[in-house]
C-alpha positions, 0 to 999 in steps of 0.5 A: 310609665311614672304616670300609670304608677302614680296612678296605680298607686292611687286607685289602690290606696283608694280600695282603703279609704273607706276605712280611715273615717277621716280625711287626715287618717286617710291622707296619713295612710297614703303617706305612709304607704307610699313612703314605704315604697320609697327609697328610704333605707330604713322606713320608721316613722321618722325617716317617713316623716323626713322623706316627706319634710315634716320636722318630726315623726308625730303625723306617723305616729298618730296614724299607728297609735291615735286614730280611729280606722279599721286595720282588721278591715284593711287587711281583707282589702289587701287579701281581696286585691291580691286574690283577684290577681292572683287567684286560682282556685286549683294550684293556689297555695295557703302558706303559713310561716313565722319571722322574727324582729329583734328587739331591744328592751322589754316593754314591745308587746309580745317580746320575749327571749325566744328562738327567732328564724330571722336572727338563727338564735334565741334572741330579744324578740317579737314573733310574727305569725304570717299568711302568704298566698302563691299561685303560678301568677304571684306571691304576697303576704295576706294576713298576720297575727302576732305571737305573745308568749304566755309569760305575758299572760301572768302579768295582765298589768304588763299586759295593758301597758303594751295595749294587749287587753283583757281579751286577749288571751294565750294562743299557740302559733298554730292556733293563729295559722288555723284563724287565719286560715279559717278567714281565708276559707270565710272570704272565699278565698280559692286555694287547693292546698296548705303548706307550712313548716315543721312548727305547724306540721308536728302540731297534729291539733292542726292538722286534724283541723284541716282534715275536718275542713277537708283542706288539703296540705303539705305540712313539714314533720320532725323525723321522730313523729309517729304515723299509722302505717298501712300495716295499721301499726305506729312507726316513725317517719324516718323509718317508714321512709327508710324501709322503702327500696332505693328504686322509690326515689325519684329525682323531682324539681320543686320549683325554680330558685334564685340559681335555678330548678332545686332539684331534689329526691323524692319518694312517697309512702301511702299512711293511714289506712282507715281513710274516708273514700275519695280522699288519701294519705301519705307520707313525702320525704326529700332527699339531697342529691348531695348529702343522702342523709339530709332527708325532711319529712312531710305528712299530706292529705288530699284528694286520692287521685293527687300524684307525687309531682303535685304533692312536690309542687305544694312541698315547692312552694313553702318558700314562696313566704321566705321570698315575700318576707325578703321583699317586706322587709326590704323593700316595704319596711316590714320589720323597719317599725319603732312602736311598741303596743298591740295595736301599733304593730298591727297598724305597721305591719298591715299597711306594709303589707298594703305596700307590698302587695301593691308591688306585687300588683304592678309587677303582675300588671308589667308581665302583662305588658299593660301599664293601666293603673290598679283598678279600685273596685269599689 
């Protein structure tokens, strides 16, 4: 079995040699992946480095800072591997989310005192704006971006220390979801639906974006966004959900977790009136079985015909991304880096990634009850 993992192993890493131009570069990128699938505790560039008896980091650091590859190019490789075994055009799911990495001192680009997920508090942090894609076979993260705060953009010398440059300018996290998004859609990448949090939902920029697209979602609101009712009027989400009689609900698992089905309360409420045909609105709300006032809200388009077990299935899968944050950071170092430019961090998280989506891979490949290695398609 260690035999068809190492081979595995290499017909994947193979999939991204044409993108380190030189044999060090490519050699280093091997290394390192493979030492974030190692059983090193903490995966920084020193740890790799002892793991793989150097005397000191600087091999790690100069594939993350000093040589020439395409780490916009490795993630399309990453998306493409994970997409060809997992894909499924109709019950695939686009999932956007953010997570947080504690920081200490003020020179990591992007860093700020800002509320971060992963700590539950506003603490010293970078913030990481994710794509994970889910189907029934899998789940893995495809494509990242990194948030800068825009105190950062009044201060274009700090800027430049950090590697951010000129280009570079202030982005929203709900504008890098909707790029990368819409690098998804111009791979070809097959999906049904789009689901995010209530920092992408409340963002009706967004939501119109995906609507114009004609991209299907499941996005979490706030309980005070406003909606058009039926009656052509605007009203509060809470509210519209309120109205309906208790008969509405409907008790729905949306999915297994780590103590089995999570069942929830359901109901639905048609929005929106003035629609274009063959596509439909609504307004999902879930309710607790234990407490009735914990109720969160999700605004939906899709097609007209979409029933509420699918409109629950989507709403389900928004945490397929916390589960593959878990495994990045436990298992392929996400959040284990010591770097501190633009680019470095990139380069980091992308080939963790890599690493991540190459467990992903092999896991699929054991259900399967084969032991062939990852085949390279190039």
């Amino acid at each position: 079995m260690a035999v068809g993992w190492s081979a595995g192993f290499e017909a994947f890493v193979g999939r991204f040699a044409h993108r380190f131009p030189r044999v060090e570069s490519r050699r280093q990128m091997r290394s390192y992946v493979r030492g974030l699938l190692g059983e090193s505790e903490r995966k920084n560039g020193w740890t790799l480095a002892e793991a793989l008896g150097d005397r000191g980091p600087e091999r790690m650091q100069r594939l993350l800072n000093f040589y020439a590859w395409d780490v916009d190019g490795l993630r399309d490789d990453v998306r493409s591997a994970v997409v060809e075994a997992l894909g499924d055009g109709r019950q695939g799911v686009l999932i956007v989310d953010e997570t947080g990495f504690v920081k200490k001192g003020i020179k990591s680009a992007g860093v700020a005192r800002q509320y971060s997920g992963t700590a539950g508090r506003i603490e010293n942090s970078q913030i990481g704006v994710f794509l994970a894609y889910a189907s029934p076979r899998g789940r893995a993260l495809i494509d990242r971006e990194l948030y800068v705060p825009k105190q950062w953009f009044c201060d274009r010398e700090r800027c430049r220390a950090a590697g951010i440059g000129d280009e570079v300018k202030m982005a929203t996290k709900p504008v890098l979801a909707q790029r990368m998004i819409a690098r998804s859609v111009e791979a070809g990448v097959p999906f049904g639906w789009v689901t995010g949090d209530e920092a992408y939902g409340v963002d009706t920029k967004l939501r119109m974006w995906l609507e114009s697209q004609d991209i299907a979602h499941v996005l979490v609101v706030a309980k005070n966004s406003m909606v058009v009712t039926m009656g052509l009027v605007k009203a509060r989400v809470d509210r519209v959900i309120a109205a309906l009689a208790e008969d509405c609900w409907t008790s729905v698992s949306c999915g297994n977790g780590a103590h089995g089905p999570r069942i929830y309360e359901w109901a639905v409420a048609d929005i929106r009136p003035l629609r274009r045909r063959e596509w439909g609105h609504w307004l999902l709300a879930r309710r607790s079985l234990r407490d009735p006032t914990d109720i969160a809200y999700y605004v939906c388009f899709g097609p007209a015909a979409t029933t509420i077990t699918e409109l629950v299935r989507v709403a389900g899968t928004r945490w397929a991304i916390e589960e593959s944050f878990q495994t990045a950071k436990n298992e392929t170092g996400l959040d284990h880096y010591q770097v501190r430019s633009y680019r470095a961090w990139y380069r980091h998280i992308t080939l963790s990634l890599a690493a991540a989506a190459f467990l992903v891979l092999t896991r699929d490949t054991a259900k399967k009850g084969a032991l062939q290695p990852v085949t390279a398609s190039r």
